[in-house]
C-alpha positions as CSV (number, residue, x, y, z in Angstrom):
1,X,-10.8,-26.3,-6.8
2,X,-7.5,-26.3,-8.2
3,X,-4.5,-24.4,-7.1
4,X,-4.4,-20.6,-8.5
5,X,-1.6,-20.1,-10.5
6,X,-0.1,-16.8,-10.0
7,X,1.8,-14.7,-12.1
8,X,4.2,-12.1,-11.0
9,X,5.1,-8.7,-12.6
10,X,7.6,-7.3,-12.6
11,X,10.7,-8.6,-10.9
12,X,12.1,-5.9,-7.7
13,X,12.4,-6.1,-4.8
14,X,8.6,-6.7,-3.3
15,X,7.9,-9.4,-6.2
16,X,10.1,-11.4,-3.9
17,X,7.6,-11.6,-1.2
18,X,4.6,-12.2,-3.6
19,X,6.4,-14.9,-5.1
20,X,7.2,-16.8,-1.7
21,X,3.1,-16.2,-0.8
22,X,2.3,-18.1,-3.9
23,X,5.1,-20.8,-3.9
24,X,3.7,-21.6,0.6
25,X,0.2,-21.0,0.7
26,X,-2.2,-23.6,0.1
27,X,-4.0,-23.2,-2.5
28,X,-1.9,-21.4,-4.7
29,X,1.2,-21.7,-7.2
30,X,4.1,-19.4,-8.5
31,X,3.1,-20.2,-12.6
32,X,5.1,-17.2,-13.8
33,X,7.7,-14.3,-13.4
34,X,7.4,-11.4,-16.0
35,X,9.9,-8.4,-16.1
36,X,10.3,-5.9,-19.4
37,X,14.7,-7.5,-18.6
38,X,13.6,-10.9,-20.6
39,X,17.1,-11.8,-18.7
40,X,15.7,-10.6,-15.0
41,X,12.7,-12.7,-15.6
42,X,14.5,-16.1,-16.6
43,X,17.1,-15.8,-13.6
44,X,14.6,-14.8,-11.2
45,X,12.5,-18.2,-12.3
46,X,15.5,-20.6,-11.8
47,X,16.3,-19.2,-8.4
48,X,12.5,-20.2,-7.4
49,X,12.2,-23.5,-6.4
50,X,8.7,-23.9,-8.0
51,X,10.5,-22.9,-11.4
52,X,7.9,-20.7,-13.1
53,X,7.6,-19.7,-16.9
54,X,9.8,-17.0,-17.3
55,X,8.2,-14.0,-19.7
56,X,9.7,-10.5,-21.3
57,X,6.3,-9.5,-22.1
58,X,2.5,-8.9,-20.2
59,X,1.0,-10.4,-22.9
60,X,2.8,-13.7,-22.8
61,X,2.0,-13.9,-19.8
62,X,-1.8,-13.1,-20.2
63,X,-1.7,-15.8,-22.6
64,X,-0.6,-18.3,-20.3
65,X,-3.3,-20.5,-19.6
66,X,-2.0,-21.8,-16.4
67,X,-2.5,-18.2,-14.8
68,X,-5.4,-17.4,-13.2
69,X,-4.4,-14.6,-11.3
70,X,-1.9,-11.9,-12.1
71,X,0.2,-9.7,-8.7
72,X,0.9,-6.6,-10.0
73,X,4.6,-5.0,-8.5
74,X,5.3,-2.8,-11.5
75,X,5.7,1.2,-10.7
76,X,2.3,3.0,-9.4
77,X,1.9,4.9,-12.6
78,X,2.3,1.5,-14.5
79,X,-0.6,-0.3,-12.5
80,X,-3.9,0.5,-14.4
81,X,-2.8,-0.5,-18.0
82,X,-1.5,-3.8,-16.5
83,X,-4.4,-4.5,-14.7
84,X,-6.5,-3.7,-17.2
85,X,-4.9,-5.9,-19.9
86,X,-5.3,-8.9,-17.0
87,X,-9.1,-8.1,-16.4
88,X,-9.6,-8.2,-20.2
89,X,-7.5,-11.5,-20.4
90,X,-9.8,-13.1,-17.6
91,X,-6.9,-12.5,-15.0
92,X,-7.8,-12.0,-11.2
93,X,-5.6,-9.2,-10.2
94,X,-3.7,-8.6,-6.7
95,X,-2.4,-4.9,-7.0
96,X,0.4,-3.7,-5.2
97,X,0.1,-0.3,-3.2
98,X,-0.2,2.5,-3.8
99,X,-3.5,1.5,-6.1
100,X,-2.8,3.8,-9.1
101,X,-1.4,7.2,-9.6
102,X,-4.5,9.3,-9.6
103,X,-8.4,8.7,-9.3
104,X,-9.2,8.4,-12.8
105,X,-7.0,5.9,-13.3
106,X,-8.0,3.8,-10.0
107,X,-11.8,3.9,-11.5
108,X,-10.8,2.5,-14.8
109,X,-9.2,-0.8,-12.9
110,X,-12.5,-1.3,-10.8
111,X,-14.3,-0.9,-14.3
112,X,-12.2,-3.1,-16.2
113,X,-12.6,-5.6,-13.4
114,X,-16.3,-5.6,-12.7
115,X,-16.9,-5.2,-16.4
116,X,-14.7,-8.7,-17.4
117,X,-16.0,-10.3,-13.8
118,X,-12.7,-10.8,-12.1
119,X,-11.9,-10.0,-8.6
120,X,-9.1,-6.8,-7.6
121,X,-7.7,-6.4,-4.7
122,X,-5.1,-3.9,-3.6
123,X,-1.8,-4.7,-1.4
124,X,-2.4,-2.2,2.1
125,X,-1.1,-5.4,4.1
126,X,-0.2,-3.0,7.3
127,X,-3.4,-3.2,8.7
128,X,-3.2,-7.0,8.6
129,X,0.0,-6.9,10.4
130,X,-0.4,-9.2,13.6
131,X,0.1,-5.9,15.9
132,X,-2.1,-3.8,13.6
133,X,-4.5,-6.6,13.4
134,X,-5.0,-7.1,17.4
135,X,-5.2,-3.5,17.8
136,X,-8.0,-3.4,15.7
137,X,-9.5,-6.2,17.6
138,X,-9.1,-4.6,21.1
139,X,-11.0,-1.2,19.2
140,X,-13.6,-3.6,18.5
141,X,-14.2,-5.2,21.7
142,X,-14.5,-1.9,23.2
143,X,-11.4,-1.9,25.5
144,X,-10.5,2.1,24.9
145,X,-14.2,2.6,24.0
146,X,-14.7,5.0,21.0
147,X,-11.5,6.0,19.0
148,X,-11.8,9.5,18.8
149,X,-8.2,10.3,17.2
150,X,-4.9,8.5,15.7
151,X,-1.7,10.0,16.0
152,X,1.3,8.6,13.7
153,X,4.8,9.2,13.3
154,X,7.3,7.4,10.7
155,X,10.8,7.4,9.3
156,X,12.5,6.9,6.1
157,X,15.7,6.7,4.1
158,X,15.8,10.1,1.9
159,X,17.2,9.7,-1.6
160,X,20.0,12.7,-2.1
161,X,21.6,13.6,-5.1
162,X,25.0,11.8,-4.2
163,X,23.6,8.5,-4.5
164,X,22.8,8.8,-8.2
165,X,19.7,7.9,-10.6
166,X,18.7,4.1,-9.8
167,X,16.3,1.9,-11.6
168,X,13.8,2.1,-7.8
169,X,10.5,2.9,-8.4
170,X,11.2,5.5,-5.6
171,X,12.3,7.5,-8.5
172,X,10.1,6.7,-11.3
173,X,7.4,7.0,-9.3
174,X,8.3,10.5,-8.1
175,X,9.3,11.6,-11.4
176,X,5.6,11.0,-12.6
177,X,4.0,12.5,-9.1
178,X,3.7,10.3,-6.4
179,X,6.5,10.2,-4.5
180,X,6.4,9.2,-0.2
181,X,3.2,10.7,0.3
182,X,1.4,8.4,-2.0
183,X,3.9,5.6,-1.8
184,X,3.8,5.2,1.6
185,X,1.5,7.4,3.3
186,X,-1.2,5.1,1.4
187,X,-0.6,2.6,4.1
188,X,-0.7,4.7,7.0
189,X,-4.0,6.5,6.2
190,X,-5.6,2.6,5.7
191,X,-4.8,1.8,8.8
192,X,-5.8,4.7,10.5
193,X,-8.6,4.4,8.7
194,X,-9.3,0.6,9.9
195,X,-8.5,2.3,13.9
196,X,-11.5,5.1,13.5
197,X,-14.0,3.2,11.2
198,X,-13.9,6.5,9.4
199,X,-12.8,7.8,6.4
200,X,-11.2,11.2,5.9
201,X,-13.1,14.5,4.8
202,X,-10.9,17.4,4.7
203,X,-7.2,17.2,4.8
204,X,-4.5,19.8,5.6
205,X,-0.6,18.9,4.3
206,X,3.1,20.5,4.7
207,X,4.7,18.4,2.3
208,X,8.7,19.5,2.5
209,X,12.2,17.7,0.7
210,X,15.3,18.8,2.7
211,X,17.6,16.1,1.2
212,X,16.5,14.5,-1.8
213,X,15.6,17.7,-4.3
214,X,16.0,16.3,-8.1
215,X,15.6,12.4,-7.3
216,X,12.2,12.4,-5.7
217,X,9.8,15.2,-5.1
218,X,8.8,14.9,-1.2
219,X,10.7,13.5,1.6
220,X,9.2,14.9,4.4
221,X,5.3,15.3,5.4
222,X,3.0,16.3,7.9
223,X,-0.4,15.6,7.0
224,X,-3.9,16.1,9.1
225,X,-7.3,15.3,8.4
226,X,-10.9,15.3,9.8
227,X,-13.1,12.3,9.3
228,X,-16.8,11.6,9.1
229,X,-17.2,11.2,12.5
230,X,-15.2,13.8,13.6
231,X,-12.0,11.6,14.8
232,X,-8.5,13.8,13.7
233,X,-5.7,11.7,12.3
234,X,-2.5,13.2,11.8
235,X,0.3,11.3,9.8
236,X,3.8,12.5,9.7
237,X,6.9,10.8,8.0
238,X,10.5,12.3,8.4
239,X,13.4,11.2,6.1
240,X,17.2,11.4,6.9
241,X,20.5,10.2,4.9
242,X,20.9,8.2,7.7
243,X,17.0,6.5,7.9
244,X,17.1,6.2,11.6
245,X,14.0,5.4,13.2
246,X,13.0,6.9,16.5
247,X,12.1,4.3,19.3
248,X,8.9,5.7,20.1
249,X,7.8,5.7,16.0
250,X,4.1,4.6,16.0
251,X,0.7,4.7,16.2
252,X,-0.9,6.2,18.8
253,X,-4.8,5.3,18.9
254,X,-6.7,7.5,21.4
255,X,-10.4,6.5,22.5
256,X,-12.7,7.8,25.3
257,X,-11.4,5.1,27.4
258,X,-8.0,5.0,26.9
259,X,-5.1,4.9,24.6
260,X,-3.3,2.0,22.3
261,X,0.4,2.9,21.7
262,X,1.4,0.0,18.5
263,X,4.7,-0.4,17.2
264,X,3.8,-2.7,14.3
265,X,7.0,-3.2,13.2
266,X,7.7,-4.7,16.6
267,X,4.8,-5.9,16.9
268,X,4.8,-4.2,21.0
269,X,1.3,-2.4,21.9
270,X,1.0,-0.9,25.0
271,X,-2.1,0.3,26.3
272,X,-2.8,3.2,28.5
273,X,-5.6,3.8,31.0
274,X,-5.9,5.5,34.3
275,X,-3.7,8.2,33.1
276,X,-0.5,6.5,33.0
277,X,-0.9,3.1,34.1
278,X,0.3,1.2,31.3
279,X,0.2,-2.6,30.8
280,X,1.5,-4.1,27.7
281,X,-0.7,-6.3,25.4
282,X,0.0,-9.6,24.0
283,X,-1.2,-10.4,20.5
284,X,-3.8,-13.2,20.2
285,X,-2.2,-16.6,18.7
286,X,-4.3,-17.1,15.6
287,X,-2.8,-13.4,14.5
288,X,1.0,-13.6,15.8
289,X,1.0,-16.6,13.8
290,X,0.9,-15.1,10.2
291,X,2.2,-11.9,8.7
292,X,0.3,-9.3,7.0
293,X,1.3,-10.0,3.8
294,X,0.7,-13.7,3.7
295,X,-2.8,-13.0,5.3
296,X,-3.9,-10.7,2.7
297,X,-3.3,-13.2,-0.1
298,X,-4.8,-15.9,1.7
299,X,-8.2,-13.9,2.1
300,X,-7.9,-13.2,-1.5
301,X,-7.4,-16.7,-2.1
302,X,-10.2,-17.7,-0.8
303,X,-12.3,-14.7,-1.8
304,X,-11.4,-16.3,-5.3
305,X,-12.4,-19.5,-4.6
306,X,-15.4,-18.6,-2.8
307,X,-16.7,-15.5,-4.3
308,X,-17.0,-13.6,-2.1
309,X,-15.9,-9.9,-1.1
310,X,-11.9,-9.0,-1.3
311,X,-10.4,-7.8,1.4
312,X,-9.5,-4.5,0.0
313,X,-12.0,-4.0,-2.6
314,X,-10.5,-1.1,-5.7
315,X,-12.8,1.8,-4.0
316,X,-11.5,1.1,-0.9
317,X,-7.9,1.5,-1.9
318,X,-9.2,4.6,-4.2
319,X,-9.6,6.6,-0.8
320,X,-6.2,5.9,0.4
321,X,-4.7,7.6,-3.0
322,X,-7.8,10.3,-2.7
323,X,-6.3,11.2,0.7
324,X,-2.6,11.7,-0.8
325,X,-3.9,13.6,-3.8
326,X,-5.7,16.5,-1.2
327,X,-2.3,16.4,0.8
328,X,-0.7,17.4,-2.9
329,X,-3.6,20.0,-3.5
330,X,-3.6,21.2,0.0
331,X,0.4,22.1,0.5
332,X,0.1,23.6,-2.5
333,X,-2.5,25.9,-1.8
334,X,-1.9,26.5,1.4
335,X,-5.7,25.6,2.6
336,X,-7.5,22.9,3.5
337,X,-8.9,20.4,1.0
338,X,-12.6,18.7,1.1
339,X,-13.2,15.3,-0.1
340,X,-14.6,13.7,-1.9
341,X,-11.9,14.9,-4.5
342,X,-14.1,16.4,-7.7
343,X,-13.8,15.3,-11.4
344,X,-11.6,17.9,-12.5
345,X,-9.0,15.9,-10.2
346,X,-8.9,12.9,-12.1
347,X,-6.3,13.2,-14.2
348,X,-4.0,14.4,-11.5
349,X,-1.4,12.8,-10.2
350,X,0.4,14.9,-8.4
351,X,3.2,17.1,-8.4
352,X,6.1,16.5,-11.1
353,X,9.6,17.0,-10.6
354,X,11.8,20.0,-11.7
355,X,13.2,17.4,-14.2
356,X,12.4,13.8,-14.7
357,X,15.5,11.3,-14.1
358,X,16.1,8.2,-16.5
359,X,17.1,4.9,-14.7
360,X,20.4,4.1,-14.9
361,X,21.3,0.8,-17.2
């Protein structure tokens, strides 16, 4: 088979990594940069040493016969009619995270996919992170026998007021619902989800903003959930001016026969036993030696090429948004929230702000 040819939309700040996936990995070529800034696009493209078509517009793009698959890195709210312009065009489509900004929209991309026969996949690269990864792996081979809880704490920068309006999707995204919870939390439920095996079934949420009111709607949350086995995951992310980062900020994976401390980010795990004899863990070779984000587009590469299963198929990103959505509905009613999430839930997208910001120019 030929190398894919890939085209990127939209040109921020994670198109960047995208771009160098398809301009290293066998198998696959940067064709073409697309931002709505017809400028944006054509100096991203002579800055890549691949030198891509440069487009203003999707549908250029679309029309591009040298694209066969299209990485989506527009705002979350923006992803479903993109995607579904690419599955109509014949366009395999890489989706960043978070999938979509509500349910209903996430089922119209796996339609419009299955319905034109392309493949989706969505962009929850932290559980392929090497640490994540051998975790995982050690879960699997039994070495804390059966995970029974996950325990996560992050950090953040907030966005206050005194910085100004900016053209980040932080903002848009907010400004149409979906704000940390969604945007971030989506990748901390996945891979709490990979630890367990289990997917969550009732969820409880404080959602807070201490710094950031009027620029995005959350920057704080504490969010718990049970799951269909019965393990508890709790997720919590904290957001200062400052964005400092404790050391101890990880997961913490408990099983009947010990526990797995993993500081992706730093790719350190430390596992527990005995109480508190503690050893740390090396991660195998074969995963230290590629990043997350490169592994997931390889394994779509070659889901493409051999037609087989992605490796985050569109329902099972749809469950990481579900989860978000119930943390909305949840701190907002002050209960607990059962999922599955019913149809009169699919056209929300969470809360909205007090007023909606315009990006700056």
């Amino acid at each position: 088979m030929d190398d894919l040819g890939y085209a990127v939309i939209g040109c921020g700040r994670v198109s960047e990594r995208h771009m160098a996936a398809a301009e290293r990995l066998p198998g696959m070529r940067l064709a073409a940069v697309v931002d709505s800034d017809p400028e944006k696009a054509r100096q991203v493209a002579s800055e890549r040493e691949s030198k891509p078509a440069a487009y203003g517009d999707l549908d250029q793009a679309l029309a591009d016969g040298s694209v066969d698959v299209v990485v989506i890195g527009v705002p979350t709210h923006l992803h479903r009619d993109v995607a579904i312009a690419a599955a109509q065009a014949g366009k395999h489509i890489y989706c960043e995270k978070a999938m979509a900004a509500g349910m209903g929209q996430c089922r119209d991309m796996i339609a419009a996919a299955a319905d034109n026969g392309v493949k989706l996949t969505v962009g929850q690269s932290t559980r392929f992170q090497p640490a994540c990864a051998m975790v995982t792996r050690l879960i699997d081979r039994g070495v804390i026998g059966d995970v029974f809880a996950v325990d996560a704490q992050f950090a953040t920068f907030a966005e206050p007021p005194s910085r100004g309006a900016t053209d980040s999707w932080r903002y848009q995204g907010g400004a149409a619902g979906n704000g940390h919870v969604i945007n971030f939390g989506c990748h901390y439920i996945d891979t709490a989800r990979a630890f367990t095996g289990q997917d969550p079934v009732s969820v409880s949420a404080y959602i807070g903003n201490l710094f950031s009111r009027g620029m995005i709607y959350e920057d704080q949350f504490v969010i718990t959930c049970t799951c269909t086995e019965g393990a508890i995951v709790s997720i919590s992310l904290f957001s200062s001016e400052a964005g400092t980062r404790a050391p101890s900020e990880a997961y913490t994976v408990r099983g009947t026969k010990g526990i797995l401390d993993v500081a992706w980010r730093a790719r350190r795990i430390t596992l527990v036993r005995e109480e508190t004899r503690s050893e740390a863990i090396e991660i195998d070779e074969d995963l230290a030696a590629e990043d997350g984000f490169m592994c997931l587009h390889r394994l779509f590469r070659q889901a493409i090429e051999q037609d087989t299963e992605v490796p985050v198929t569109g329902e099972d990103a749809m469950k990481n948004v579900e989860w978000g959505l119930a943390a909305y509905l949840s701190n907002e009613q002050r209960c607990w929230v059962d999922l599955p999430l019913g149809p009169e839930h699919d056209d929300f997208t969470g809360p909205v702000l007090e007023r909606t910001i315009a990006p700056s120019r």
